[in-house]
Structure formats: C-alpha cells, structure tokens
Phi, psi and omega in degrees: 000137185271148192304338182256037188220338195241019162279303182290333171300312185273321170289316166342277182308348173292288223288339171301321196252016156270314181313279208308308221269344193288316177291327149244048161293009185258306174343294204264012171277293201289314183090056185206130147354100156262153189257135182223149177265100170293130160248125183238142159317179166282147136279187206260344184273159186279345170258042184228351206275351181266346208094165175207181173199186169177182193234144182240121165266128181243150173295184172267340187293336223130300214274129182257119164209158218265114155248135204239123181301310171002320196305136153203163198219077180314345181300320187314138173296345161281003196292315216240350154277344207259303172305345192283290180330314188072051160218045174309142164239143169272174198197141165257147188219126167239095162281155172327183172245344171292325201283315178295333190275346206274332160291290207302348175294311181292324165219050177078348174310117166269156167333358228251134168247135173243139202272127201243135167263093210250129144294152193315294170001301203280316171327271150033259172304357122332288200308284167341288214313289206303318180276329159280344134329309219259003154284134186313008177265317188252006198276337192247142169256149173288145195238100177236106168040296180222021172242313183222107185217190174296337171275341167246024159263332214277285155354267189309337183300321170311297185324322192301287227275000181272338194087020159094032196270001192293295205291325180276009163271341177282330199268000160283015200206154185210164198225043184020025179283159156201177199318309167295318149330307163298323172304310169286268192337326176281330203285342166019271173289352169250138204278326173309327188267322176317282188298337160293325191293340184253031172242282229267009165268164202224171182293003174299326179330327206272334267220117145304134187286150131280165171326305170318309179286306200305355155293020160275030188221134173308299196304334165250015170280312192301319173294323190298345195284307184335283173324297196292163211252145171275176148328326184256013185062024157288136158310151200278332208278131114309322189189134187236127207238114163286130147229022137217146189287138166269097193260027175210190190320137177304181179263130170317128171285159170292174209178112167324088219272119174242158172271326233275309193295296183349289181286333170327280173317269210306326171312295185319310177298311189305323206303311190326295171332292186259053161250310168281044184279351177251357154220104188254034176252336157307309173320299180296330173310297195276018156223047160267315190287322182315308180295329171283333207258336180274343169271348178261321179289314197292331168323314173287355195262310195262329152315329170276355176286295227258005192230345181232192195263315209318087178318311191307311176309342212264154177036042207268151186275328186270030140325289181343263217298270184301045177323125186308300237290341174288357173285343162257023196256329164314344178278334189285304176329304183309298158319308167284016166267330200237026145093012208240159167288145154284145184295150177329319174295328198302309198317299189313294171340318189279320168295300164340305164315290178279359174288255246287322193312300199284323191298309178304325173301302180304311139004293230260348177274323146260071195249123154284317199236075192297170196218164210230075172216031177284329163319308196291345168303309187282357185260324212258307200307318176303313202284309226276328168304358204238343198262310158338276210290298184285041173221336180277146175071034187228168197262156159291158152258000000 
C-alpha cells in the first residue's frame, strides 16, 4: 500500500478507537459493565444475507468482549441431520471484540454499536447472564430460522435483564411485515435462495410480526432499540457508533410483492402451450421436466410438514400447485416421446392436477389462516389447465 493511501486510513483508525475509548470512560469511572448491541449487515454469502449481531461487554479494565450467538460445528456427526430436521444446535461464544470483528472487517461487512443506558444492576446482569451462557456447559441452544436465532438471544438477554420492560413495549405494535416478507426481501440478490424461502414457507409465514418478533431480523432489532425507553423512561440507545464501514451491497429495500408480472408470465406460458397442442411430442419433451421438477419440490413440501420441526414449513399451500402426483405423469410423457398412446391413468392425472391446483385456490378464501402464495397460483395454475387441454384425451403423432 502506498504512503499516501495508508495515512488516511491510519487516522481514520486512530480517531475510531479514540471515539471508542472516549465512550468508555463512564465504564471505567462507575467500575459497572458497559452494555452495547453490535450490529452487522448482510454479506455476500447465502448464510450472511439476514445480518448477524451480539452484545459487546466492556469491563472495569477496559477489556471488551463480543458474545455472539452465532456460533456451529458443521464437524458434529449430527450435524447434517439435525439441519435437514430443523433441530440445528447453535452454541455462545464470548470472544475478544476485535477477534469478532476481524471477518467482517476482511469482508466489507459493516459495523455499528449502540451504547444501552442500563442501571447499574441491569448492566451487571447482562454481564452475569452472558458469562454464565458463554460456559461450555450452558452454551449451546436449538436454533430457529426466525423464533430463536442470534438476534432474538440478543433480544431476550436484554429482555431478562429489563424485567421484561423490552417485550412489553415491543409486542403491542407491528409495522406488518412478516417471516416471509423479510425473508424474501433480505434473500433477494440471490435468487435461488428468495425462491426457496417463497416455495417453501407455509402460512405461519404470513402471519403479521409484532415489533418483538420481526427482531429476529438485527437490522430491526436494531431500529426497535432506537425507539425504546430504559427502566427510567430514558431512551434505552445512549449512543450510537459506525465501527466498521459497510463497502459492499447495501441490505435490500423493501419493495412491494405484485401479483400482475406472476399472470402475466403464466397466461404467456399457457398460451405457448396450447400454441403446441398439435406437436405433442415436443410438447411432452418440454413439460416432462417441468413434472419432475413440480413433482420432486412437493416431495420437499411435504417432507418439511410432515417429517421435520420448520414450524414455518408446515401446512404449506403450494403442496395444490407442486403436486407429488405429477410424477406419474412422466410414464405417459415417455409414451409420447416414443410415439405411443399414454395409459388411461395418464389422462385422469393430467386433469386431477390442475382440479386440486384450482381446488387449493378456492380454499385459501376460506382459510383462518391463508398463505401469500397467489404469484405461484397465477404463474403454475394456468400452464398446468393449458398442459390439461392440450395433452388430454389425444392420439401420439
């Protein structure tokens, strides 16, 4: 690095930990804890895209250190049964704050701590709470996706140590956001990752957050902080710290989910569709996979209802539209490949499919508990009636 790129850099960094050190002098005057909520952005990896967080303790020394929920050891020999299940254990680790800070630093990942105006106690019992977690006896917890994760262990330490003054200001109020919505909305830039979290939640998804739950997201644990009131009717945030710069994609804005691009894409498909009804061996090439790919997800659909913990996963409505039952629609595709009639069964199958599609729609209006799955009605529902009329009831060519 040239001298005049690493000047500015180094004052930067001077003027960062005088500002830090400026901040803890009321720690080491009162000789009391101080408690601050470290918040990181999203990264660029697909298991970085919600944020992360921890609590930073600084000491009567001085000495700061970061406990972080975060923590897991893909090495356990259960390790990869227990994520298919959805009964991952997660484990607190309380490290140096520098020792913590040192990936996200390595990958733009930014930064920020808010300083909590805690009575002295409560400081205190942070402090207790976190170092009696952070023993390897007590350290590891069940880990879930949006009810219990690093940002809502973050939450409850807090919550303890308020006397539960956190949650009751939070749990009356909702900005209607919900699991899914955040879920898609962070998972965004990778597209792959969106679409699994909007195939595979089911309507607990649905379901409006109050301010309590939607912290299960950092970034909005972090604004809800903002807002809140200490024990004494003070704001609880004293103070607030960029300490490390965010040098890469920003965390995705919200953005209004329409259905209209959804029908669009499936008219256009169906039309496509029955424009081949006259070579319906072409036909059958191009919707055999499409039947393998809708028949293998609802296989995964119905394995997170009925075979794992993902509450979120349970009773999912695009079971209708990804239908196991198209998998038996492939021996008839084959037969019309190779010039042959398909068996009697293919036909009932091919109507059968878009009846429960159509049935599962109807459904979802009386439904208490409806699911936010009308794009995929409007995209899946059209192609798979247009695959009906031009493949049923026909001769091969």
């Amino acid at each position: 690095m040239a001298p005049a790129e690493a000047a500015p850099r180094a004052r930067a960094r001077s003027l960062r930990w005088l500002l830090l050190a400026w901040l803890l002098l009321p720690a080491l005057a009162l000789a009391v804890p101080r408690i601050g909520v470290l918040t990181m952005q999203p990264g660029e990896v697909f298991f970085e895209r919600f944020g992360h967080d921890a609590i930073v303790v600084v000491d009567a020394d001085g000495l700061a250190t970061s406990y972080n929920f975060g923590f897991f050891d893909p090495a356990e020999p259960d390790f990869l049964p227990r994520f298919l299940r959805g009964e991952m254990m997660y484990y607190l680790v309380g490290l140096p704050l520098e020792e913590d800070l040192a990936p996200y630093r390595d990958s733009g990942r930014g930064v920020s701590v808010q300083w909590l105006d805690l009575e002295p106690g409560q400081a205190r019992a942070v402090a207790a709470i976190l170092a009696e977690r952070s023993r390897p006896e007590n350290a590891r917890y069940r880990y879930d996706y949006f009810t219990s994760n690093c940002a809502t262990q973050v939450r409850d330490v807090l919550d303890q140590a308020l006397d539960g003054g956190l949650r009751a200001q939070l749990s009356a109020r909702s900005r209607g956001n919900t699991y899914r919505s955040e879920a898609v909305r962070l998972a965004r830039p990778a597209a792959w990752m969106w679409l699994g979290f909007d195939l595979g939640l089911g309507p607990y998804a649905d379901r409006p957050l109050s301010r309590w739950e939607e912290a299960f997201v950092p970034m909005r644990l972090a604004e809800s902080l903002r807002e809140a009131r200490n024990s004494q009717g003070r704001p609880l945030v004293l103070a607030e710290q960029e300490v490390l710069p965010h040098r890469i994609a920003p965390e995705p804005a919200e953005a209004p989910r329409r259905v209209w691009p959804w029908a669009l894409a499936g008219l256009a498909l169906a039309a496509a569709v029955l424009g081949l009804r006259r070579r319906p061996r072409l036909l059958a090439a191009l919707a055999a996979p499409f039947w393998l790919g809708c028949g293998l997800l609802g296989l995964v659909l119905g394995y997170l209802w009925l075979g794992t913990a993902h509450q979120a996963g349970w009773a999912n409505r695009n079971l209708w539209l990804l239908d196991p039952l198209c998998l038996g629609l492939l021996p008839g595709a084959l037969a019309l490949l190779r010039r042959q009639a398909p068996g009697r069964i293919f036909d009932v199958v091919l109507w059968t499919v878009p009846a429960l599609a159509l049935l599962g729609w109807i459904l979802q209006w009386l439904s208490r508990s409806p699911q936010f799955n009308l794009p995929w009605v409007a995209l899946l529902l059209p192609l798979h009636a247009a695959l009906a009329l031009a493949l049923g009831r026909r001769k091969p060519a």
